[in-house]
N, C-alpha and C positions, 0 to 999 in steps of 0.2 A: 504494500500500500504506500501512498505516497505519504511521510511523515505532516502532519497539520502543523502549522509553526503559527504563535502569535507575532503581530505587528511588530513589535519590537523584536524579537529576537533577530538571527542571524542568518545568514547561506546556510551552516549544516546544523547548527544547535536545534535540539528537540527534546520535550517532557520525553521520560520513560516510560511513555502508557503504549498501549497496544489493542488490537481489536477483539472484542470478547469472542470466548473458544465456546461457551455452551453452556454454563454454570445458568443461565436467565432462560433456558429455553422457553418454558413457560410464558415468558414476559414476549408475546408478541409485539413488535413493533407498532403494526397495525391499531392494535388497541388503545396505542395512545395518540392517534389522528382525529384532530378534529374536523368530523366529517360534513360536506355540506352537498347542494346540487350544483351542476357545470352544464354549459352550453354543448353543445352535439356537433358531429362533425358527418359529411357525408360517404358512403361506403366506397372502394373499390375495387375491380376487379381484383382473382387470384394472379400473380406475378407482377405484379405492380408498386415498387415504393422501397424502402433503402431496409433491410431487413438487420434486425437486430442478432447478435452475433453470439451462438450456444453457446461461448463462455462469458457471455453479457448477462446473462440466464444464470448461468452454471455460478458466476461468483456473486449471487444475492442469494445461494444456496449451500453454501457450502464457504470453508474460511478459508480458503484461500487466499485472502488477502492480512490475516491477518500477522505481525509484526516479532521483535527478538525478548529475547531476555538472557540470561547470564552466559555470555561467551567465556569457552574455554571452560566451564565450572564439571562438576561431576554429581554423580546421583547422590540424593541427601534424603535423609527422612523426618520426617514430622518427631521424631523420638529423641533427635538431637536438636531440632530447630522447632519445640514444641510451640511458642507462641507466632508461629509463621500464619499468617492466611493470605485466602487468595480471593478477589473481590471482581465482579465482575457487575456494571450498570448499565444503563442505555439514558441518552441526553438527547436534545434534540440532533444534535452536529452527529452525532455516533453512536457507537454502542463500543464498551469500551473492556480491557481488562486491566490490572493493577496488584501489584503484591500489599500487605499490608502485615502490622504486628498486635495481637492481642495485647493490650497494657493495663487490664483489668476484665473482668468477668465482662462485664457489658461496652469497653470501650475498647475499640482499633483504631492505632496511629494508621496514615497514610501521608499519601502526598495530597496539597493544596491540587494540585491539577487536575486528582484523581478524582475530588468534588466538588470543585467550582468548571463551569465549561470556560477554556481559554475562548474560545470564539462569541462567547454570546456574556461571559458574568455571570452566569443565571449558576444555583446551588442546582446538584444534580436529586432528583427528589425522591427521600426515603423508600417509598415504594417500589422503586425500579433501580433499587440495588439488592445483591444477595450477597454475604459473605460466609464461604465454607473455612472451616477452622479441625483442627485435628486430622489432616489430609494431608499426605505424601503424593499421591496420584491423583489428576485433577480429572482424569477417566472416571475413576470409581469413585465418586460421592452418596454417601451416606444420606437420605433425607435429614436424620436427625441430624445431620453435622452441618448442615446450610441453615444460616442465620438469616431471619428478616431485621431492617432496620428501618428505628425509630425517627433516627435524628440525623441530620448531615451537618455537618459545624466545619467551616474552614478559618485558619490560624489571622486573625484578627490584623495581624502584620503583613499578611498575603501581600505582596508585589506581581501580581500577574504578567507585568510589562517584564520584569528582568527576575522572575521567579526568588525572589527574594522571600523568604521565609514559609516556603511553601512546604504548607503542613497541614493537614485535616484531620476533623476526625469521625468515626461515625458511630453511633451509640447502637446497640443491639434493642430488640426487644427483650430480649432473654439472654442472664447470663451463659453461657458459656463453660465448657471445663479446660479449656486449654491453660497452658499456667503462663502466666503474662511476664513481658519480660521487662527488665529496671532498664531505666532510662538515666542517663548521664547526666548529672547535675553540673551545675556552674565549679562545683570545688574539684572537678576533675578532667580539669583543661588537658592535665597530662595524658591522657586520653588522643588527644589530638597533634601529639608532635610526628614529626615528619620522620618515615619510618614504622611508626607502630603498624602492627597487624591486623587489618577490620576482615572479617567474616561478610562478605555478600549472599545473599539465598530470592531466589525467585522462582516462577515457572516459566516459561515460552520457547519461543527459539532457541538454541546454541550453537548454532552454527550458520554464520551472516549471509554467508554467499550460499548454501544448501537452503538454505529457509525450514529447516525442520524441528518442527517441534515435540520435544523432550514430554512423554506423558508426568514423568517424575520431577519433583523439586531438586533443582540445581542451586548447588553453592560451589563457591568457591573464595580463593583469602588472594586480599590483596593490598599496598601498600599506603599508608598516606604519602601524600608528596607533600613539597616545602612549597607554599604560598607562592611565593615569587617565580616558580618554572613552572607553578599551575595554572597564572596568570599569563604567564609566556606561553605557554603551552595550549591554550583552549582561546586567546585573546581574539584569533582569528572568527571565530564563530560565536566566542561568547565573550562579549568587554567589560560584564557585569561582573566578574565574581569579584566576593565582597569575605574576606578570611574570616571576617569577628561571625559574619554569620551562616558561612558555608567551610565545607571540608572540601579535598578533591583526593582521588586517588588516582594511579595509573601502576601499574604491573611493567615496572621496568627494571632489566635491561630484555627481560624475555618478549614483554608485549603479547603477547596470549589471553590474558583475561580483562571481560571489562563485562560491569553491568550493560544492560539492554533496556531494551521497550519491553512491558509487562513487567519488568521487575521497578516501576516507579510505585513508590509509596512502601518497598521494600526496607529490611536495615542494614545498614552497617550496622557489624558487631564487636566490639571490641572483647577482649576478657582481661577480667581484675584480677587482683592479686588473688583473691582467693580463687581463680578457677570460674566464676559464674560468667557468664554473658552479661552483657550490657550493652544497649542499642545507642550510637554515638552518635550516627546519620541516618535519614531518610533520602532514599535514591531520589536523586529531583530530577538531573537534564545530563545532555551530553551530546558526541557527534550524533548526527542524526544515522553515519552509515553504523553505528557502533565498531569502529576501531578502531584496535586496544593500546593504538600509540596515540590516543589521544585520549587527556583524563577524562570523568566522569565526575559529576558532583553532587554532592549530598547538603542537605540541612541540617545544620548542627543542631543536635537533641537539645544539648545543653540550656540553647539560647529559647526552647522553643519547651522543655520542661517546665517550667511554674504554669504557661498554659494549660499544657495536657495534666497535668498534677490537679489543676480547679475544676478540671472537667472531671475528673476522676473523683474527686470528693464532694462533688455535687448529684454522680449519679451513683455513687457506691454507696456515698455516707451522709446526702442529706445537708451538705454544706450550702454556702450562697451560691446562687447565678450565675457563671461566668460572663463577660461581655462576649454579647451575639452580634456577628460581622454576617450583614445578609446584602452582599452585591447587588448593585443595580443592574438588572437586565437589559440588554441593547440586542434588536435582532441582527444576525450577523448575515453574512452576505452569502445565500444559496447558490452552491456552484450548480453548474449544467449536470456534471458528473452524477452530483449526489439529489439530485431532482428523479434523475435517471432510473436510480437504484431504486428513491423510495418508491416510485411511479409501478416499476418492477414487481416492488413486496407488496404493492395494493393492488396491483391486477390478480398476481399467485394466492395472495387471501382471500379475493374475492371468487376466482375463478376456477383456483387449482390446478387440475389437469387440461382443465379446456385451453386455460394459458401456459402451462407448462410443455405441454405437448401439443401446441400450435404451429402453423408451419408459419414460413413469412413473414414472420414477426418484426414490424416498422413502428418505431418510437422517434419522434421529434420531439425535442424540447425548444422552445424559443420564451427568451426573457421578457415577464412583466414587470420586474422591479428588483431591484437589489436582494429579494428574500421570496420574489416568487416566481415560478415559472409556467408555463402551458404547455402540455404534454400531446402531442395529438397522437393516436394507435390504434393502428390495423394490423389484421390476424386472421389465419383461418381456421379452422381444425373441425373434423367432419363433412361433412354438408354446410355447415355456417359461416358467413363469412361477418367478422366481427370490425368494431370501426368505432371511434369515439375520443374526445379528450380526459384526462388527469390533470387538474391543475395543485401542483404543491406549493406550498409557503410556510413560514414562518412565522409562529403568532405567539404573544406576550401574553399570559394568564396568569394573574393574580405570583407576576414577578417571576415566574417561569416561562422559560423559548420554549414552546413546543410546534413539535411535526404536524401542519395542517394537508387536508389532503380533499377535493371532492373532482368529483366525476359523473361522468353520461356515456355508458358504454352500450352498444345496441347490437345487434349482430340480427342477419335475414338467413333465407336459405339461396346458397349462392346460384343454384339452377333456378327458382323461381327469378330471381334479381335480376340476372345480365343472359338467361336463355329462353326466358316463356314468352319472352314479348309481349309483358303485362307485369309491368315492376310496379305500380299503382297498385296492385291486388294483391303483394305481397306482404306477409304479415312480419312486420320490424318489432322485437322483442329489448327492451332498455330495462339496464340496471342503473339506477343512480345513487349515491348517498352524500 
């Protein structure tokens, strides 16, 4: 897929998220279109018009597109990386996946990006996120081991323009038995000198150029670097990094391992003197190709603990309120692309095999507006020859982007239409919503 980058960012810098593998199956797309009626278009012949292309089809069906996570790492289990989970949402702009750490019975650190949409502001909304927890294999899940959640809360310091303190979090409805893991406070800067050993762990990809994705949690260890060659070293793609509030790593002199896309909102891990884990950073950005001679960067826990600490003593124990950061939504600008796709998932919902298994399949999108588009589409399959518009956009409801979508799709029988010589007496059947 092509990586999404915000305005401000760079040529190659990109968050570490990635496209959801199947944890939301459930959560059809469709369901969250706000559905309306659309103007009609008229039918034409079979062999007629620019035909849509089986893997145009094939990739709104299958994930093929979707993105990396821990290069170079090796198989890891949930019994050594017990507070890992794996978070998977749908937003307007995507549908998305995300590594994440259990930090108490009911609350998962992540990354800000994981829950605010870079493209629109909007907070991504409770209901259309799942997080699974106690999982090694993101194949085999457990019902009981996928979490609904309550609450979406991103880190109040959120810099979206240069990912500056991007950190979120998301509240369960229900605890949880995973055993959560301590988070690095301000009195343990030494944590962070250049050199120390951090612990990475995600799911997705591992291999950049194969594009294959690992069913098993992958870790792997890698080095802090010293500020000044992290700044030299990423300046090109990223002129933002900021040491008081970011770490970076890179795997040098071998250059083999680097976190990925899907391992955003993952930890670095450091370990204490006594042997325990402690979470130092959360995976934020990096090259977009993910390569491992160039660093990767994290949010420093430390800076970003007494946060996640009030959130934790608010829903564990009853404490005060922490301050609530609820972005302004802006709708963001629908590409052609992704008009395309959702036009695609709302013919397949509505139609199924009639659309799935249609021949000559012809979709046009032409621009109504920065956030909408009109889809015009013809098809055949059986006896029927089908023919109509999708018009998709973009609409703000009560501070959330979400996917709007209506239509007028009509199909005749193609012998009566263009061979009885009596197309007036043919009976035009329309689906609208």
């Amino acid at each position: 897929m092509t990586i999404r980058r915000h305005e401000a960012e760079v040529a190659s810098a990109a968050p570490r998220r990635r496209t959801a593998l199947g944890l939301l199956a459930a959560l059809v797309l469709v369901a969250a279109l706000l559905l309306t009626a659309t103007a009609t278009a008229a039918p034409r012949p079979r062999g007629d018009g620019h035909a849509v292309s089986s893997a145009s089809v094939a990739s709104l069906t299958t994930n093929s597109t979707a993105t990396a996570s821990v290069i170079g790492g090796h198989n890891a289990t949930i019994e050594t990386y017990p507070s890992l989970a794996f978070i998977e949402g749908l937003q307007a702009t995507d549908g998305y996946a995300c590594s994440g750490t259990v930090v108490a019975p009911r609350v998962v650190l992540t990354a800000g990006h994981c829950v605010e949409d870079l493209a629109s502001s909007s907070l991504v909304e409770p209901q259309l996120v799942k997080v699974a927890t106690g999982i090694s294999n993101r194949l085999h899940i457990p019902q009981d081991k996928i979490s609904d959640v309550e609450r979406v809360l991103v880190n109040p310091h959120f810099k979206p323009s240069v990912l500056h303190g991007d950190a979120g979090l998301l509240i369960l409805t229900q605890p949880v038995a995973a055993t959560p893991i301590a988070l690095a406070t301000k009195a343990e800067s030494s944590l962070y000198e250049p050199g120390t050993k951090l612990t990475v762990a995600g799911w997705g990809i591992d291999n950049r150029h194969a594009a294959t994705i690992p069913n098993q949690l992958q870790a792997a260890t890698v080095p802090v670097e010293e500020s000044k060659r992290c700044e030299k070293g990423i300046r090109r793609i990223y002129p933002f990094l900021d040491p008081s509030l970011q770490v970076c790593t890179i795997d040098a002199p071998k250059f083999h391992i680097t976190p990925c896309h899907g391992d955003s909102g993952g930890p670095a891990m450091a370990t204490r003197a006594d042997g325990s884990l402690v979470e130092v950073g959360v995976t934020s950005m990096g090259d977009a190709t993910c390569k491992p001679t160039s660093p990767a960067v994290y949010t420093r826990v430390d800076q970003i603990q007494p946060w996640v600490q009030s959130w934790i003593d608010y829903v564990e124990s009853g404490g005060p309120e922490p301050r609530v950061r609820v972005p302004k939504a802006h709708l963001p600008t629908l590409t052609r692309e992704r008009a395309e796709e959702l036009a695609v998932l709302l013919l397949i919902e509505t139609f199924h095999g009639r659309f799935l298994h249609g021949q000559e399949q012809s979709l046009r999108c032409t621009r109504q507006g920065k956030s909408r588009l009109k889809c015009g589409v013809t098809w055949w399959q059986g006896p029927n020859d089908y023919f109509g518009r999708v018009n998709v956009f973009y609409a703000i409801r009560h501070n959330v982007v979400l996917v709007g979508a209506h239509y007028a799709i009509h199909w005749v029988n193609d012998h009566c239409y263009f061979h009885s010589g009596h197309p007036a007496s043919c009976r035009v059947l329309t689906a609208t919503h």
